[in-house]
C-alpha positions in Angstrom: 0.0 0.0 0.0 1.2 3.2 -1.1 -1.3 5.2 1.2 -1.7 4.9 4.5 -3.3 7.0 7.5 -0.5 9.3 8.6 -2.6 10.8 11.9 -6.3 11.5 13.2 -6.3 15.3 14.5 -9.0 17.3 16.0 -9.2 18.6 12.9 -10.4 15.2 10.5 -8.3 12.6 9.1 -4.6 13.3 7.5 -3.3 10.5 4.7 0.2 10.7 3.6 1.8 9.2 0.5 5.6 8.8 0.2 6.7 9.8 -2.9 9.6 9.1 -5.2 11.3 12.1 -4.0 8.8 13.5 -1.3 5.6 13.0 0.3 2.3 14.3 0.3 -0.7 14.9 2.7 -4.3 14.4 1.8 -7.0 16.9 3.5 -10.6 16.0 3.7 -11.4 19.4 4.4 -10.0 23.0 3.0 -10.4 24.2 6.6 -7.6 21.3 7.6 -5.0 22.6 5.3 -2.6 24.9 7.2 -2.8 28.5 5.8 0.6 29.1 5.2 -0.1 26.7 1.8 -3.2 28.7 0.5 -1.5 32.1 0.8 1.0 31.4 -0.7 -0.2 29.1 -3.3 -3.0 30.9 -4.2 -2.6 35.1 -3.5 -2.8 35.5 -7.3 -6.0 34.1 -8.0 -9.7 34.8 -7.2 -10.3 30.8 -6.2 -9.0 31.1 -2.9 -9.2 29.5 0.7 -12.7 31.4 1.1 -13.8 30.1 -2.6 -12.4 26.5 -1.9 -14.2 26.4 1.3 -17.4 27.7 0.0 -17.7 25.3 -2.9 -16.8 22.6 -0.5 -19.7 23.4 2.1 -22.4 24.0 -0.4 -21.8 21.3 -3.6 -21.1 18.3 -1.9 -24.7 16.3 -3.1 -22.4 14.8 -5.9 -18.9 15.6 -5.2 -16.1 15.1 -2.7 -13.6 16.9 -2.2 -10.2 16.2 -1.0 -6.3 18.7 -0.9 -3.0 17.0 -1.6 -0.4 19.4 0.0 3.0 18.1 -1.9 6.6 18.3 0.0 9.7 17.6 -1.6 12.2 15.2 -0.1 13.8 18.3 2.1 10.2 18.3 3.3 9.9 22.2 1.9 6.3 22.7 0.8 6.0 22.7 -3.1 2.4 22.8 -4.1 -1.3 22.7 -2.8 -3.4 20.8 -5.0 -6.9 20.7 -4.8 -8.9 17.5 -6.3 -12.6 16.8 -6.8 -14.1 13.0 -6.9 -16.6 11.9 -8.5 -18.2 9.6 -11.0 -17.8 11.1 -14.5 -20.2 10.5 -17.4 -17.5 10.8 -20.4 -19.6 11.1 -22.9 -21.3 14.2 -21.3 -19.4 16.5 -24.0 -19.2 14.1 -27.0 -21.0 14.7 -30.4 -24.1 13.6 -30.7 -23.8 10.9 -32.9 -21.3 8.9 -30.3 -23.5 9.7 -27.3 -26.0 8.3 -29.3 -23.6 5.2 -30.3 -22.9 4.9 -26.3 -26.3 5.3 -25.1 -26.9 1.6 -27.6 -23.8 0.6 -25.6 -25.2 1.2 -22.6 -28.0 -0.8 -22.8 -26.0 -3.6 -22.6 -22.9 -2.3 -20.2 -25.1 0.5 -18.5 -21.8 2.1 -16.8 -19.7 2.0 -19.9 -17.8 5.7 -20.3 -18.4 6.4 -16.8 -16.1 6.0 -14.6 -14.7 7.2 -11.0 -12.5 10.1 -11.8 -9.9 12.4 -9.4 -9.6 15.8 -11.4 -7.0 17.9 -10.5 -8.4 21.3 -10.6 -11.8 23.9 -9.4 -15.0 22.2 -9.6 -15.9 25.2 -12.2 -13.6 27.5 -14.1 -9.6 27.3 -14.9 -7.5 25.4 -12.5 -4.6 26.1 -10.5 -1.7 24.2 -9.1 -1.7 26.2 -6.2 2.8 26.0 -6.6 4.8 27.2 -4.0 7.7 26.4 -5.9 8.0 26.7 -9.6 5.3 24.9 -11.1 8.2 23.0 -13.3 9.5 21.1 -10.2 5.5 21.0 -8.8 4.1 19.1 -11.7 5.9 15.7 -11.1 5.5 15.2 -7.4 1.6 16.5 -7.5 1.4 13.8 -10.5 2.4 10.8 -8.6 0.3 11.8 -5.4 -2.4 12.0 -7.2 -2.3 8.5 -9.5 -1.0 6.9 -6.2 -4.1 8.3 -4.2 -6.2 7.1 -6.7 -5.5 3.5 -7.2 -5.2 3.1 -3.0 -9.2 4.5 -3.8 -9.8 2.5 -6.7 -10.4 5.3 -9.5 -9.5 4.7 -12.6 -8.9 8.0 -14.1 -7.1 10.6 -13.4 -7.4 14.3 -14.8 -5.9 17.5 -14.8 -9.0 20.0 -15.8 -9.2 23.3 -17.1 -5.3 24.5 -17.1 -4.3 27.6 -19.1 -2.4 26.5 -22.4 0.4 29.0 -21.5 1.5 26.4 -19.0 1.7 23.8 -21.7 5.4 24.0 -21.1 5.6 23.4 -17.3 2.5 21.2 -17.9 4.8 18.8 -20.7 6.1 16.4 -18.2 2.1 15.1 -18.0 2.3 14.2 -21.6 5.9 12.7 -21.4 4.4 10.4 -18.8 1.4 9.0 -20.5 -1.7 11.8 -20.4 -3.9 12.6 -23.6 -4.2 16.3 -23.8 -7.6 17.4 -25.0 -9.1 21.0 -25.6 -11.5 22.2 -22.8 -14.3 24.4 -22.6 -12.1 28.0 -23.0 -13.4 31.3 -21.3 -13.5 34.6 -22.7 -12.0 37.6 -22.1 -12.6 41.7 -23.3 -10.2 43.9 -22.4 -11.8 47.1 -21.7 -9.4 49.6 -23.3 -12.5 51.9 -24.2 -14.0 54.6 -22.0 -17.8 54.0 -22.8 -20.0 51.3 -24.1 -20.5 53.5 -27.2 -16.7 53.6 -28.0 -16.2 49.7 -27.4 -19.0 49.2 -30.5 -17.0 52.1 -32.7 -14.1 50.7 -31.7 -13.9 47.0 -32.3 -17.2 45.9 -33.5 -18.6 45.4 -37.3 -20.9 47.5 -38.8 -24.0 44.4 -39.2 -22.8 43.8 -35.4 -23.3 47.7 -34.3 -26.6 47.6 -36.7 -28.2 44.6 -34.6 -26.9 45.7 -31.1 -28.8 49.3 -31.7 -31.9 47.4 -33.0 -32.0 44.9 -29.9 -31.3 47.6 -27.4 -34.0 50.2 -28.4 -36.6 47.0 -28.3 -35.5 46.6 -24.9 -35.5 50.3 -23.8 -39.6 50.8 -26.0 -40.8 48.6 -23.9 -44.0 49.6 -22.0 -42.5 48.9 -19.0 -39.1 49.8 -18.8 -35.8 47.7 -17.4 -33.9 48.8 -14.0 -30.5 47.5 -12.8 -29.8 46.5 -8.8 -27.1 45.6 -7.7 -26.3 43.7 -4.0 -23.6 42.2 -2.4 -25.5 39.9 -0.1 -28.2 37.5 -1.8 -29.9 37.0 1.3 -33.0 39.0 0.3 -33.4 38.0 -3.2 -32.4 34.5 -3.5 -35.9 33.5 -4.1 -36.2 35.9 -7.4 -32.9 35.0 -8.1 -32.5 31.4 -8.0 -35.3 30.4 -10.4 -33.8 32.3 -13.0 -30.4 30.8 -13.1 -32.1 27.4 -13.0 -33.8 28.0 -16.0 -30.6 29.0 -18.1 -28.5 26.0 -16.3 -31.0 23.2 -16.3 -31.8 24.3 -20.2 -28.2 24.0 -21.4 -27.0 22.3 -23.8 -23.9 20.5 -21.7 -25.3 19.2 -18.4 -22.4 19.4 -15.5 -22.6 20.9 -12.4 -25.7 22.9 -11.3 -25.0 25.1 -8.4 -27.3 24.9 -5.4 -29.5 28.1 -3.7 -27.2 27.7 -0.8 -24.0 28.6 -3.0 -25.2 31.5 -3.5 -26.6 32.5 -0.5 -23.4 32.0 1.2 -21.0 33.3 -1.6 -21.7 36.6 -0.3 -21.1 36.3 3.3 -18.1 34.3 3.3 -16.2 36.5 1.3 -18.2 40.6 1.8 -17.2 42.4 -1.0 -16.2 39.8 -3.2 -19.0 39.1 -5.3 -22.4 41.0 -6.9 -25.5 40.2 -7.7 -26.7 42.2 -10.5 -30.4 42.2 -11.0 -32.8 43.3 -13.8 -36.4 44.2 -13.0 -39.2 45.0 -15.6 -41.4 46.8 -12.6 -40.9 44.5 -9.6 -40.5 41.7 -10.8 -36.8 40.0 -11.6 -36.2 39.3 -15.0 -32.4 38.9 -15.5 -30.1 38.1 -13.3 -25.9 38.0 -12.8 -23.5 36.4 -10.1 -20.2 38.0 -10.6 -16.8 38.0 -8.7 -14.9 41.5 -8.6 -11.1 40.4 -8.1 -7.4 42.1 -9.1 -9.4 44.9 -12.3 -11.6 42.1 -13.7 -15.8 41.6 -13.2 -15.7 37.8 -14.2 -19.1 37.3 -15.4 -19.8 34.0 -13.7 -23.5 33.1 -14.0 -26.5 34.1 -15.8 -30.0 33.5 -15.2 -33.2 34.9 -17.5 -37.3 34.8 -17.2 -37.6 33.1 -21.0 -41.1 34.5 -20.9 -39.0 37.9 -21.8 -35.9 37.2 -22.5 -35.5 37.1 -26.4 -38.8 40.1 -26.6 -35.9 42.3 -24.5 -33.0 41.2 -25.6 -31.7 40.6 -22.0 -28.4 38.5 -23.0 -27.4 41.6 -24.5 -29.1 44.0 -22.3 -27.3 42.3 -19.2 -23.9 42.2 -21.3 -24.0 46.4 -22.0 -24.3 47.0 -18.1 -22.1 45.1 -16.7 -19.5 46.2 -18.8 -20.8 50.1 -18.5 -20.6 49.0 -14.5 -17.1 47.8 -14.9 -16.1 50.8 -16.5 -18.1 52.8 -14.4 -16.0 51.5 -11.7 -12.7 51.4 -12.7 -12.4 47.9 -13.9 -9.8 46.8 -16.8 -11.2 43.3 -17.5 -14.3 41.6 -18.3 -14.2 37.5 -18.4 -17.0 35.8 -19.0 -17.5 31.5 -18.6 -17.3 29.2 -21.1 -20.1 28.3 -23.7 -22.7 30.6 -25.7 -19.4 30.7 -27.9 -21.4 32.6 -31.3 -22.9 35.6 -29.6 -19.6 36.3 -27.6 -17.6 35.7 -31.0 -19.3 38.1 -32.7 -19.1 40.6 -29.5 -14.9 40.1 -29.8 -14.4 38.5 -26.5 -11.3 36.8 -27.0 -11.1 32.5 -26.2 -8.3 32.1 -23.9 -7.8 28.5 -24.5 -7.2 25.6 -21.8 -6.2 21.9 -22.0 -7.5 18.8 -19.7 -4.8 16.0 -19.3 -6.4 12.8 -18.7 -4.9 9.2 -17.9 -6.2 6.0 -16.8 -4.0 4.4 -13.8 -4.0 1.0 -15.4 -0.7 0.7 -17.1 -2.5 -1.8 -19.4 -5.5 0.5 -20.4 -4.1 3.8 -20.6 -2.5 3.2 -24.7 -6.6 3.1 -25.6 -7.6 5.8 -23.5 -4.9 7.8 -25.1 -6.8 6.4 -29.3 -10.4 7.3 -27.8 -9.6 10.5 -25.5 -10.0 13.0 -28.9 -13.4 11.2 -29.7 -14.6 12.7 -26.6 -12.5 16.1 -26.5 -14.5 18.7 -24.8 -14.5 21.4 -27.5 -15.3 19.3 -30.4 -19.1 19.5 -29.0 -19.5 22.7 -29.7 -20.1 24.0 -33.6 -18.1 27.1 -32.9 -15.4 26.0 -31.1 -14.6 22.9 -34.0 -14.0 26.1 -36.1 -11.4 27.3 -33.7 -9.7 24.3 -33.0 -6.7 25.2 -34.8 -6.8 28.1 -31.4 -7.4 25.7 -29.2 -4.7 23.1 -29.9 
């Protein structure tokens, strides 16, 4: 056994796995992980000790959660890696002629492409190493903790998700040692290097584009009753207005994966005051639009939408909600505007700019990994979406 049960504390259970050339402690809990590791492995990112925590206390219906803090062999802290469990449907962002192929398949091995996974990464958006050290010498030891974690817990495959492609080059030891590199989901990015709303559609967008933007937004603004913007920091009175409306965007979407519960939000804004907004559209009093953003380092990252379909192609409110938040960024002195993956074609045509990430993915069995590495690209994230197949060449 490579893992075995290195103390009980007050705190929860502590497993250590000796490594090659270190050794490396797994936390049930973010709480459990000594601070000293998330501020300084993760100062320069909004997903933070507070974010880590948050996701952990309020999505844990279908995921666990566990930390692998990495020493090296002078027992000097290297990385803090966080991991998410759970059983993964693979096919979730095929084409739709294999899901269709596996669905037949299933009906006669109902669990086939699913699979108990550990993913290296943040439940939802870009993942981070959390390196102390130079992500170069954090790569390896974080590699082998985590395929030697996961065989001791019989999973099968491993995964690093969601990892910017400019770390391809500290990232290359992963492929050197077996992993299939796919294209992920990207997010998108505007810079806002305009002073108005009015400039930004001068500036960088086409003439059809500027033509349909003015003909969406005076149908929103004729309307008999017109549309007001709130915006809180605390979701505590509105959550019931809210929450409906992002469930009808995430439970409509195309690509099914993790649907965020009403207590995520609630609690977003009091474990971290300050951090995030709730931007809310009314038509009257009633809540028609609505936006969960995170204000970190210049940038409004634009991280969930919710709409009343009743209204929401009538008043344009993809667009609508689009326009103010970037008139509120500028408004207050923001430099960035990143917005999550998917709804690729409006955000195209609005030049937000992909900023590409890869997934590494490898099956623990020595024997099965070669044919995971032939059918990994029939199941590569970004060849789901239409848009994204055009950009591949971007992506890869």
């Amino acid at each position: 056994m490579t893992l075995q049960l290195a103390r009980t504390c007050a705190k929860g259970r502590v497993a250590e796995i000796q490594l090659s050339c270190g050794r490396a402690l797994v936390f049930e809990h973010a709480r459990d992980v000594p601070m000293e590791f998330w501020a300084r492995g993760f100062s320069d990112t909004p997903k933070d000790f507070q974010y880590y925590e948050l996701i952990e206390q309020t999505m844990g219906s279908a995921f666990e959660y566990r930390y692998l803090a990495v020493f090296d062999q002078t027992k000097r802290p290297v990385a803090l890696q966080p991991l998410v469990l759970t059983t993964q449907d693979l096919a979730v962002s095929a084409r739709e002629a294999l899901v269709r192929f596996v669905a037949k398949l299933r009906t006669l091995w109902p669990r086939f492409c699913q699979g108990r996974m550990a993913l290296a990464g943040c439940l939802v958006g870009e993942g981070e190493t959390g390196a102390i050290e130079s992500v170069e010498i954090a790569i390896p030891l974080v590699a082998e903790a985590l395929e030697k974690y996961a065989r001791d817990q019989d999973i099968s495959l491993v995964a690093f998700k969601d990892f910017s492609t400019k770390m391809r080059r500290a990232f290359s030891y992963l492929s050197r040692s077996g992993y299939a590199r796919l294209a992920g989901f990207p997010p998108l990015t505007l810079e806002l290097n305009f002073a108005s709303f009015d400039e930004y559609m001068a500036m960088q967008l086409s003439r059809a584009t500027r033509k349909n933007l003015r003909r969406k937004f005076r149908a929103a603004d004729e309307a008999s009753t017109p549309l007001a913007l709130e915006v809180w920091t605390d979701a505590e009175q509105i959550i019931d207005e809210i929450y409906p409306l992002y469930l009808a965007v995430a439970q409509t979407s195309a690509i099914r994966f993790e649907v965020f519960t009403r207590e995520y939000f609630l609690e977003a804004g009091r474990c971290a005051p300050g951090k995030f907004r709730y931007f809310i559209w009314r038509q009257g009093c009633r809540a028609v639009a609505f936006s969960f953003c995170t204000i970190w380092n210049g940038t409004l990252y634009d991280n969930d939408i919710g709409l009343d379909y009743a209204v929401a192609y009538e008043l344009n409110l993809y667009y609508v909600t689009f326009r103010d938040l970037l008139n509120w960024a500028l408004s207050n002195g923001l430099r960035r505007y990143a917005s999550a993956p998917f709804n690729y074609d409006p955000k195209l045509r609005l030049r937000l700019q992909l900023q590409p990430v890869d997934v590494y993915v490898k099956h623990t069995s020595p024997w099965l990994n070669p044919l995971i590495k032939v059918l990994a690209p029939l199941f590569e994230p970004a060849r789901t979406d239409p848009v994204l197949r055009r950009q591949r060449h971007l992506l890869r």
